[in-house]
N, C-alpha and C positions, 0 to 999 in steps of 0.2 A: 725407762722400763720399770714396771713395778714389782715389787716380787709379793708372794701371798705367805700368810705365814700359814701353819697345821690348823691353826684355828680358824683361820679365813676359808678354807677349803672345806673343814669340817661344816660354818654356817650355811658357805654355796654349795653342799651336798645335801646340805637337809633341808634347802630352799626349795632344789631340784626334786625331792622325792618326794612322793605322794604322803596326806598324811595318814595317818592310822586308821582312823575314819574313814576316809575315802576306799583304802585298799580293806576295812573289814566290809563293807555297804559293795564293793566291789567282788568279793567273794557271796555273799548274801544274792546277788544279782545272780550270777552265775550259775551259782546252785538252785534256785531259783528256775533257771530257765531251763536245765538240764532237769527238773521235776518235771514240769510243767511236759516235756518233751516227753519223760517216762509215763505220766500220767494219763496223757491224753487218749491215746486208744481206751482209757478205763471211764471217760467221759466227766472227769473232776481236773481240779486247779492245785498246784502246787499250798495253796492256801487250805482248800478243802481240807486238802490229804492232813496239811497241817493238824486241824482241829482233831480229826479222826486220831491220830497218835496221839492228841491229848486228851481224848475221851477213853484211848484205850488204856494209859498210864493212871488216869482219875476220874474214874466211871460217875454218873451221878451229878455233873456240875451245872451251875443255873450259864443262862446265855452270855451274863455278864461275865461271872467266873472263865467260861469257855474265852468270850474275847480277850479276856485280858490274860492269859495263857495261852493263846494262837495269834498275838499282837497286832491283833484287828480292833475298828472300832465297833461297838455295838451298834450302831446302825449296819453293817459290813455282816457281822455275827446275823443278826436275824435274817438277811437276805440266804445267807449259809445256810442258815439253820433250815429255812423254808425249802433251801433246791436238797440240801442232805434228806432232809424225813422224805419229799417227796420221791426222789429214790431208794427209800427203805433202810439208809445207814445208819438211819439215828433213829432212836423212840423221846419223845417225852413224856413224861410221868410226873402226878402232882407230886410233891413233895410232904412226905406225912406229917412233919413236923411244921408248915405255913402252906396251908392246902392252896394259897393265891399261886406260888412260886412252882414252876418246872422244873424237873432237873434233866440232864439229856444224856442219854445212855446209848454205846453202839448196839446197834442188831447184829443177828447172825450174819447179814450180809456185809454190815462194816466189818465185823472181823474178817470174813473174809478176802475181800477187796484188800486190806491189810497185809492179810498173809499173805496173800497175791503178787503183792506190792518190794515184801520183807527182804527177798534178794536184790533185786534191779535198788533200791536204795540203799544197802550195805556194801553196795559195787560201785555205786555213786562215789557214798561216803572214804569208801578204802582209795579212789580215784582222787576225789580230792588228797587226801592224808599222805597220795605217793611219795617218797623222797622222805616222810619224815622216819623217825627212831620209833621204837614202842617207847620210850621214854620222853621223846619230844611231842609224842601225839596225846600220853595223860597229862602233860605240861601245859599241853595247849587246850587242855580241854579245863582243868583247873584257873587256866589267865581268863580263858574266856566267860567259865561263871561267876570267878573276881567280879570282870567288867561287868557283867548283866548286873550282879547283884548291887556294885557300886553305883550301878543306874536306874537302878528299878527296886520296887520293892515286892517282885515274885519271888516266890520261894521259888529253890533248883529243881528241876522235876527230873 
């Protein structure tokens, strides 16, 4: 018979458990699907909706700026971009300073879609966050933009 010692148990518990990765990409999913769920009678994609809160946070940004702050690829970005204008959420505008480049701005109708939107995903959000502290929830929002920032080189928005 073998015996395990504290340490052995501790290995075969952290062999046994998902790692970090998986269980954050596992939340990500989730939330993800319960947008997409929320969204849908509004005729957009948990991704759309994405760009729209980032055009409402930093109005004005070229297509690339947009993907790479809605963590799409630019090829992804322009098909977005073409179904958003064509339902009226977005404008593009030359940019006065490189008259070649566009910058994309919400319409009245993305804000509203938006504000539409404002409770059903703060009910989301407080859903997921159940069970934790007000002290465990600015913790976990602080580790989480550690992690981005330690992975990326966006600014926090």
């Amino acid at each position: 018979m073998t015996s395990t010692t504290g340490s052995d148990r501790a290995v075969e518990s952290a062999a046994s458990r998902p790692s970090l990765l998986y269980v954050v990409k596992q939340v990500e999913l989730a939330a993800r699907a319960q947008m997409d769920e929320l969204l849908k009678p509004a005729g957009i994609t948990a991704l759309q909706y994405t760009a729209l809160t980032v055009l409402r946070r930093r109005d004005g940004l070229s297509s690339a700026q947009l993907a790479r702050n809605s963590f799409v690829t630019a090829q992804s970005m322009a098909d977005m971009i073409t179904a958003l204008e064509r339902r009226g959420l977005i404008a593009r505008r030359r940019d006065p300073g490189n008259r070649r480049a566009l910058l994309i701005s919400l319409t009245d109708a993305g804000h509203e879609l938006l504000a539409a939107h404002d409770e059903a995903m703060d009910a989301l959000e407080e859903r997921m966050l159940t069970g934790l502290t007000a002290r465990q929830r600015r913790d976990l929002e602080v580790y989480l933009n550690r992690c981005r920032t330690a992975l990326s080189d966006l600014p926090p928005h």
